[in-house]
N, C-alpha and C positions, 0 to 999 in steps of 0.2 A: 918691738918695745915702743911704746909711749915719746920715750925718750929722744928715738927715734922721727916721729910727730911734732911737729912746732906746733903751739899751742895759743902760737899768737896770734889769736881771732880776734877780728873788729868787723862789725858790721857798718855799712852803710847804705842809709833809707835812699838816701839821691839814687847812688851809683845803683843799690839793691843787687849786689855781689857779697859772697865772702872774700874777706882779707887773710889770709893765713901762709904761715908758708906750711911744708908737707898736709897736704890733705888733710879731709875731712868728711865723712859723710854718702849714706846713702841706705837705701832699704833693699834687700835682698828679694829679689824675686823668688815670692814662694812656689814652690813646686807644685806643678798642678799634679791631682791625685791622679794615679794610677787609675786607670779605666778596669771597673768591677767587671766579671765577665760572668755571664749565666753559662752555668753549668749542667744544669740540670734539674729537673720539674717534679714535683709529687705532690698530691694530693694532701691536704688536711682536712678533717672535717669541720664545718663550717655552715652554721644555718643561718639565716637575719630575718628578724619579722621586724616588715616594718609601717608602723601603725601613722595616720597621719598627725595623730596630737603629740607623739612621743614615737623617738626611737627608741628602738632595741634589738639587742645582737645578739646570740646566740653561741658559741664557741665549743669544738670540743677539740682537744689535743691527746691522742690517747686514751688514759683514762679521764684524762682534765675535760672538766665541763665546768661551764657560766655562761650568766650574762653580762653585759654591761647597754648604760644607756650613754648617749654622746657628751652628759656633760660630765660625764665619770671617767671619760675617755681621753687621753692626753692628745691633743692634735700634732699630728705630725704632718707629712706627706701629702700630697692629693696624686691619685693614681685611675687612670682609667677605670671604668668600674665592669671588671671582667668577675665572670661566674667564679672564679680560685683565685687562691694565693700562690707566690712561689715559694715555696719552699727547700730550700738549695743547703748541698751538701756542703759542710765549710773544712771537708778536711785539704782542697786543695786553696793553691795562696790566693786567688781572689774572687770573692760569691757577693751576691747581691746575697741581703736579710731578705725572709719574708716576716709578715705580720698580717694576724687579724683588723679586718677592719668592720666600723660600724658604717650605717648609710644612712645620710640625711633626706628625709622628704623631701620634695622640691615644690616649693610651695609658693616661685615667683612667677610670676603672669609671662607669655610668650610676649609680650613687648618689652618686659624686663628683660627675656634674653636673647632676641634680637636688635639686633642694631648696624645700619648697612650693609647689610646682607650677612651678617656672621654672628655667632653667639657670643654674648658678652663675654668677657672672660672673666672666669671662676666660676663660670655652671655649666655644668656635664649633664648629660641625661639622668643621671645620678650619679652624686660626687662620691666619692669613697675619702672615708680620711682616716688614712694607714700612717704607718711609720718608718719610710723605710729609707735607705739611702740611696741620696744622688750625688753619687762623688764627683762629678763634674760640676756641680753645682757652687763652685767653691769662691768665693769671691777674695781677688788677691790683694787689693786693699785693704780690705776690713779683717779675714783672717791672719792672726800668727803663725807661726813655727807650732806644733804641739809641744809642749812644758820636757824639760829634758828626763822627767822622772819617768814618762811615757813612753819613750824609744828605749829608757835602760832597762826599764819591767818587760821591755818586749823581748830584747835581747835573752834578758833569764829565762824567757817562756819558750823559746822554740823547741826545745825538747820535747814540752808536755804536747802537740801538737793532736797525737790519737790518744789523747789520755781519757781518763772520762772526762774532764773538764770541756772536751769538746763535744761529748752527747750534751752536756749542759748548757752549752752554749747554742749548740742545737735548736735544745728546746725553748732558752729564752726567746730566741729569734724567732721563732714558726709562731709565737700567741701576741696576742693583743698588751700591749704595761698594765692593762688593767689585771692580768692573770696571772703577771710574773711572781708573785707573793704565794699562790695556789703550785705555783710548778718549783718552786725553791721549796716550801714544803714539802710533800710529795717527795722531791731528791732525796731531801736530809734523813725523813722516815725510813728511807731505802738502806738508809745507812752507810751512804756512800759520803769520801772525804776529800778535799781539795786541797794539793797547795800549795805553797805561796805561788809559784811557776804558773799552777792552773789557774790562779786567780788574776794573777796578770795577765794572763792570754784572756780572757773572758774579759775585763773591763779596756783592755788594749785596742781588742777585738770590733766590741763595742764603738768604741771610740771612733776609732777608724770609720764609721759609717757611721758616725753622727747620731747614732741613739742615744743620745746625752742619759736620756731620761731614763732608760732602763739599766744603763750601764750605773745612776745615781741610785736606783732601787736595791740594786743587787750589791754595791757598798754598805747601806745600810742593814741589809738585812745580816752581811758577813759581821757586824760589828754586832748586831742585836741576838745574834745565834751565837755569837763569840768561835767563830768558826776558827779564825786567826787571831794573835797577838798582833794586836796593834802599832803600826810605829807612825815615827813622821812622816814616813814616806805615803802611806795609807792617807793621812790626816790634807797632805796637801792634795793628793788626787780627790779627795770628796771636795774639799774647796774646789778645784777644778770644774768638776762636777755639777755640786749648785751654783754656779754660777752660770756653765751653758744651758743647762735643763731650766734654768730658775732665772736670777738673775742677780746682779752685783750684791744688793742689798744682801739680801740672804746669804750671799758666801760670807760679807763683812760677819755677820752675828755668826757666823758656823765659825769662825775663826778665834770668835770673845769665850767660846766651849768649848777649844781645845784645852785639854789639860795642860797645865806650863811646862810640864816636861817633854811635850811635842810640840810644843809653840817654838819652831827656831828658825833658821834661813832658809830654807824650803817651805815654810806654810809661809812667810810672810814674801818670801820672791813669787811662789804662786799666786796670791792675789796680787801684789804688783802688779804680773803678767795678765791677770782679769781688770785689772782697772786701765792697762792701756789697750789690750782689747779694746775693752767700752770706751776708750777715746774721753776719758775722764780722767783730764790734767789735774784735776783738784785733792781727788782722792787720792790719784798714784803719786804726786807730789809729796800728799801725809804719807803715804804706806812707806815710799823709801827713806824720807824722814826720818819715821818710829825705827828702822831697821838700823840707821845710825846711832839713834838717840839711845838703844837695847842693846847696843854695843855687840851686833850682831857679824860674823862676819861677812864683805861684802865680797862679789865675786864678778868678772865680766857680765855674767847673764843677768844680773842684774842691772846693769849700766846698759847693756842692751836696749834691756829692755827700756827703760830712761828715753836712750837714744832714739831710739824708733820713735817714742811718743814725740818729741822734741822736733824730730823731723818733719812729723804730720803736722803740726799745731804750732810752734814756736823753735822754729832753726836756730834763731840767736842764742838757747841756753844750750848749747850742745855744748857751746866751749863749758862750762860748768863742768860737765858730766866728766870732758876730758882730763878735767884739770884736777879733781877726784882722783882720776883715776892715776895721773901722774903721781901725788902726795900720796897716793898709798899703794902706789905699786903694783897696780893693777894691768896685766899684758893683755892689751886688744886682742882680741879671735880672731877667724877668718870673718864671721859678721860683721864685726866692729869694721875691719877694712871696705867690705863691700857697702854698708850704709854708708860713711864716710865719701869712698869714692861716687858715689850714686848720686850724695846731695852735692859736692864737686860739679859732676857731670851737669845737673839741672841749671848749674848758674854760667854752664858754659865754658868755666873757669879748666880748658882742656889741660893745661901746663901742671897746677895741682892733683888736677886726677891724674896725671901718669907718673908725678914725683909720689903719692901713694900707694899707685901701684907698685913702685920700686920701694918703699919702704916694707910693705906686705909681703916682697920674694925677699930682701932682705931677712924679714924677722921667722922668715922657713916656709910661709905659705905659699902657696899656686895656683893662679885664678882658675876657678872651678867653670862650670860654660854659663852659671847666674851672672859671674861675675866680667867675663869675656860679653858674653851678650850687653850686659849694661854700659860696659863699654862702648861698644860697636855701636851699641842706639845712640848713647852722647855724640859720637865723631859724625854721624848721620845726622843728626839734629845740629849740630854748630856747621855741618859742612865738609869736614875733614872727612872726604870722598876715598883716599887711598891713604888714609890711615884705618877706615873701617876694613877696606877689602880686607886689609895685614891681618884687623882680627878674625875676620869670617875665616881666611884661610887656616887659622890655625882652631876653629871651632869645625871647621870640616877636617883637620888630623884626629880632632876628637872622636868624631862621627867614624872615624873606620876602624879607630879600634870599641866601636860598640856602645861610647857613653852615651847614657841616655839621655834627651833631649837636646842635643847636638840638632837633629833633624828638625825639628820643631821651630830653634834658635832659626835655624838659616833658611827656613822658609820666610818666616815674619822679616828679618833682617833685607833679605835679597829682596822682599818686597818694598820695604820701604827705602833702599836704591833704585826702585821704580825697575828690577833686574827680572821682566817675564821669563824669560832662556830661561834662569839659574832657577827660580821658583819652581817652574816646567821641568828641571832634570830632579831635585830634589823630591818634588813631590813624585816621579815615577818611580826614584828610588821606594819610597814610602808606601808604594799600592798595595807590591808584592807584603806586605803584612803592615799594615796600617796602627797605629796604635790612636786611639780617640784625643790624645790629644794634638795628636799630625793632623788628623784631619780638622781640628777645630782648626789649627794654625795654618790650614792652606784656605779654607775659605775665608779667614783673615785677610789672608795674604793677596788673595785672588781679588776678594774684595778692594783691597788697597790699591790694585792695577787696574781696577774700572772693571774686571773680566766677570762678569754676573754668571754666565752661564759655566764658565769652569767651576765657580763656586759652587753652584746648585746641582751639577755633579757628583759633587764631593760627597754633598747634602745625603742628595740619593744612593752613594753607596752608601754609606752610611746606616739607611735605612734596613738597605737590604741585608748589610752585612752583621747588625747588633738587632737582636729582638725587640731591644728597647732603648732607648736614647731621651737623656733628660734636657730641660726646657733649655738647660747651660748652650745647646749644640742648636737647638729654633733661634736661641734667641743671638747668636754669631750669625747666620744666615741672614736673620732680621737686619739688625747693623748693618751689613752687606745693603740691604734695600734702601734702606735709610742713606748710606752715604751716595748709591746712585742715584737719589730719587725715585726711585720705584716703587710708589707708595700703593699703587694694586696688586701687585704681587705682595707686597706686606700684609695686606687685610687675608690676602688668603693664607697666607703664614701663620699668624694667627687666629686663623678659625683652625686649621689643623694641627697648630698646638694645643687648643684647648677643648677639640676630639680628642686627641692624645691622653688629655688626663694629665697630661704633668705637672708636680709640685712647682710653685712661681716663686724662686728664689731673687737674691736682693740681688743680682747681676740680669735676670729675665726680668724682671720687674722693670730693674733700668732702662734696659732696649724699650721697654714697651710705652713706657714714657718718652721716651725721646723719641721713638713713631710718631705717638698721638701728637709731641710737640710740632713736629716735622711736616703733621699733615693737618697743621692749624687748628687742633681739639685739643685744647690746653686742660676745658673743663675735663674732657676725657681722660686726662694722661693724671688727673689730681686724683679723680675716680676710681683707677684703677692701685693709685699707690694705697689709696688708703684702704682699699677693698681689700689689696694683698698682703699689707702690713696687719688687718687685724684679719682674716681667716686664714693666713698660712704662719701666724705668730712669728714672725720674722722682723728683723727691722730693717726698715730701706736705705739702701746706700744717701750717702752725704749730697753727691752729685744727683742724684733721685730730687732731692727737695729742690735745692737750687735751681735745678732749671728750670721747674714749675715757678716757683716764686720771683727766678727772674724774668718769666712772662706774662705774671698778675701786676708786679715793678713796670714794665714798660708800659700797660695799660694806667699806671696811678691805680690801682684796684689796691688802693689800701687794706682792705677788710680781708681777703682769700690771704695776701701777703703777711698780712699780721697772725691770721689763722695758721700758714704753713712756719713761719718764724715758729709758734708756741708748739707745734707739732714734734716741732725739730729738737726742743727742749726736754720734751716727753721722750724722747728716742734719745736722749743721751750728750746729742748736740750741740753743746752748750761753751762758751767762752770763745767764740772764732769771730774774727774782724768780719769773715766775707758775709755770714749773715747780716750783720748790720750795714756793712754797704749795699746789700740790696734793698735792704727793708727802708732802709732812709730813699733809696731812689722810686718808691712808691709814692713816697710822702711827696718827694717833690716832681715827680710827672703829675701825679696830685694837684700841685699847688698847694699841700695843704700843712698847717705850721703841725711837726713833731715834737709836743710836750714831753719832756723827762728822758728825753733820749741819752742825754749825758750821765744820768743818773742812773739807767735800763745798762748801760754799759758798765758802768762802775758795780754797779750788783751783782755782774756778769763775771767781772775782774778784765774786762777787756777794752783796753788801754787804743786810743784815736792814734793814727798818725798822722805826720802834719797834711798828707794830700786828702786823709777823711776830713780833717778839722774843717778844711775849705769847702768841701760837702753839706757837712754842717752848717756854715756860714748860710748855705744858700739853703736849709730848710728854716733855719732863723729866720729869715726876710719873709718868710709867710707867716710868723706871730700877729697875732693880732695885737693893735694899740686902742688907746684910748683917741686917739687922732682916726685911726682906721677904721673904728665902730664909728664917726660922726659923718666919716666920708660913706 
């Protein structure tokens, strides 16, 4: 209970601690997904002519046939550009999607794709741009939890599993978005009917591998066929929907359409839950507002969700959230505890975190191994050496009766006790049946011990043992080189990641920035974000910008720094102190005076502190005077 929680938070800018007594704070480490596993191979038919003024694709599925040209084509994926598709059976629990893909001519001169001995990255012999999923791809900052309406539609679906809704599903997944309209057709003629069970499994399904965009086609087409009666539950999954397929705006206006009699606390907590995604204090600020002011009721997941935002962006309003939550009787989750104690953990404040972890067994809960791990990494981080062991050993009682990521935990953990032995018995445990993300977490780990070559091991089972492996698991290796210095071995990393063909997510992206930074090609590392950010529609992580722009900052390169500042704004970025303390430290490696700075902040809603103000002070002294124009 709440109650249970003291609530008397004060902040202090000196000290830069929280004040409270029982706890506070922290974000849950999101689970990294389950590693897809290929099943199984078959042919679809599949022709591409492709001309060099204009592409165009060719498709046939059955008796389905089209064409499509690339800008008719929703860009997904980048995937080596082999003669077939996969096409994989999805009656067992986990398949990679296949999809049709179009092919772009390649029309950049061999100096455009050479560069110190390796191909630039993002061009392939010919790039393929399919849509398919790379569930390790997953970046655990910037994703949430899936929406809870999405785990409870799963749960009602597992019966329907060989129903026909999974020939349907089938066939969504083997064709191109642009043909998903022609094969739902086709279905419906057949006279074949879905329900509600199969419809969930199918956009759950979807989901799960990130096909935003077909799993948004195939919502709307159920509404426009009136295939199903409609409820709220529908109404907030399509918000869901356009929002990842599309983007914030558009779920806002899909929301002003809902009928008022499905407009209730599930459509207006699911975009809550889209606006702190997007890391948009402004809006999700309004959204739970209006949900007050419509006297709607409120419930932990949405103070969650609150909470989470408040923790990335502004720690100080969490006591708000709690204090909420207190006046109206709202009991903390297992989340609530684990953000709480997480943001505890960060300030160091180890006494707090353990008086919440005993309010959390108290109110019936039991730290899960998210919550033991965050644990064990604060005691590691502050120092408490044999307070960490106590948790590892009771995250290795985990580990034998089977939970999962137990293994995982105490790889990364026992590395970062600098423990090779325990790393070395763990990871032998893990050979005998590896799961992909043991091995991301031992060449972490290994990396973290200096040991390059156990790492590249790892790398290479890896290889041998998955058909295919996404850029998430190049670009762990990469990291590894980076923090040895081994920046030759990295060029060649990257030329055989992008042989590979793999899609360059906002986590690969990163590494590959922070190579280029690493190996003093800063122009290179801005290059590549911006290349990746507009051909793989993606947006690059927060730390993606920043490092760039704090390397144009220590140069005074005003102009690139001001460039990646508005870049950031474009991508969402918008009201954080740290941008502007970079962007002022250009101004002044500069020398050069920052007109409207106080004003650019205030526009922002983003309030100095007294150690900015003093920053400030010192781009002031480069204004120009009427004395200083004479001198």
């Amino acid at each position: 209970m709440l109650n249970a929680l003291s609530l008397n938070w004060s902040w202090s800018l000196d000290a830069g601690r929280w004040g409270f007594s029982p706890p506070v704070i922290m974000w849950s480490f999101r689970r990294a997904a389950l590693p897809l596993k290929l099943h199984g191979h078959s042919w679809f038919g599949l022709t591409r002519v492709i001309s060099a003024k204009s592409d165009l694709m060719s498709f046939s599925v059955g008796d389905i046939t089209g064409t499509c040209t690339l800008e008719n084509l929703i860009p997904g994926r980048c995937s080596s550009s082999k003669g077939f598709d996969h096409t994989l059976s999805v009656g067992k629990r986990y398949f990679l999607g296949s999809c049709g893909y179009c092919s772009q001519a390649v029309a950049s001169s061999e100096n455009d794709k050479i560069k110190d001995g390796f191909l630039e990255l993002g061009t392939t012999a010919m790039p393929d741009i399919i849509e398919v999923s790379n569930a390790e791809e997953v970046d655990e900052e910037e994703l949430l939890p899936e929406l809870e309406f999405v785990d409870d539609a799963e749960k009602g679906a597992s019966s329907e599993k060989k129903s026909t809704g999974l020939e349907l599903l089938n066939s969504i997944m083997g064709v191109p978005s642009v043909a998903i309209s022609d094969i739902l057709k086709k279905w419906a003629e057949e006279g074949n009917k879905l329900s509600q069970n199969g419809i969930s499994m199918i956009i759950v399904s979807l989901k799960k591998r990130r096909m935003y965009w077909k799993a948004l086609q195939f919502s709307e087409w159920l509404e426009k066929t009136k295939q199903t009666d409609l409820t709220e539950r529908d109404y907030a999954c399509r918000i869901d929907l356009i929002y990842r397929a599309q983007n914030l705006g558009k779920a806002e206006k899909f929301v002003d359409k809902i009928p008022e009699s499905f407009k209730g606390e599930l459509s207006y907590r699911t975009l809550l839950g889209c606006c702190v995604h997007a890391q948009n204090m402004r809006k999700a600020k309004a959204v739970f507002k209006k949900m007050g002011e419509l006297k709607l009721p409120m419930n932990v997941d949405a103070c969650n969700q609150m909470i989470i935002l408040y923790k990335r962006l502004e720690k100080k309003k969490i006591a708000d959230i709690l204090l909420m939550m207190e006046q109206q009787d709202i009991k903390p989750s297992l989340l609530t505890y684990k953000l709480l104690i997480d943001t505890k953990g960060e300030f160091n404040d180890i006494m707090a975190m353990e008086q919440l972890v005993e309010d959390m067994k108290a109110d019936g809960f039991e730290p899960d191994i998210d919550a033991l791990t965050v644990m064990a990494k604060h005691y590691i981080k502050g120092g408490f050496k044999h307070k960490a062991e106590t948790v590892l050993k009771e995250i290795e009682e985990r580990k034998l009766k089977g939970i999962i990521g137990a293994r995982r935990s105490l790889l990364l953990l026992y590395a970062s006790l600098g423990r090779a032995d325990k790393v070395g018995k763990f990871w032998k445990d893990c050979e005998a049946d590896p799961k992909m993300q043991e091995c991301v977490a031992a060449i972490e780990a290994w990396g973290k011990l200096g040991k390059v070559g156990e790492a590249e091991a790892v790398f290479d089972m890896m290889l041998q043992k998955w058909e295919r492996i996404s850029s998430r698991h190049y670009s762990s290796l990469l990291k590894v080189y980076i923090d040895n210095k081994q920046l030759t071995k990295g060029k060649d990393l990257v030329k055989r990641l992008v042989d590979a063909g793999c899609w360059i997510g906002p986590l690969t992206c990163d590494a590959l920035v922070k190579f280029y930074i690493e190996a003093g090609d800063v122009d290179r590392a801005s290059s590549i974000l911006q290349k990746t950010a507009h051909r793989e529609k993606m947006r690059p992580l927060f730390t993606s910008f920043i490092a760039i722009m704090e390397q144009y900052a220590k140069r005074g390169d005003v102009h690139n720094t001001e460039m990646l500042f508005q870049r950031m704004k474009e991508f969402g970025y918008i009201g954080r102190l740290k941008t502007f303390e970079v962007l002022i430290q250009a101004y002044i490696n500069a020398k050069a005076p920052a007109y409207g700075f106080r004003e650019r902040m205030k526009a922002d809603k983003v309030l100095p502190n007294a150690t900015f103000g003093k920053v400030l002070a010192l781009a002031d002294a480069f204004r120009k005077t009427a004395v200083s124009d004479i001198v």
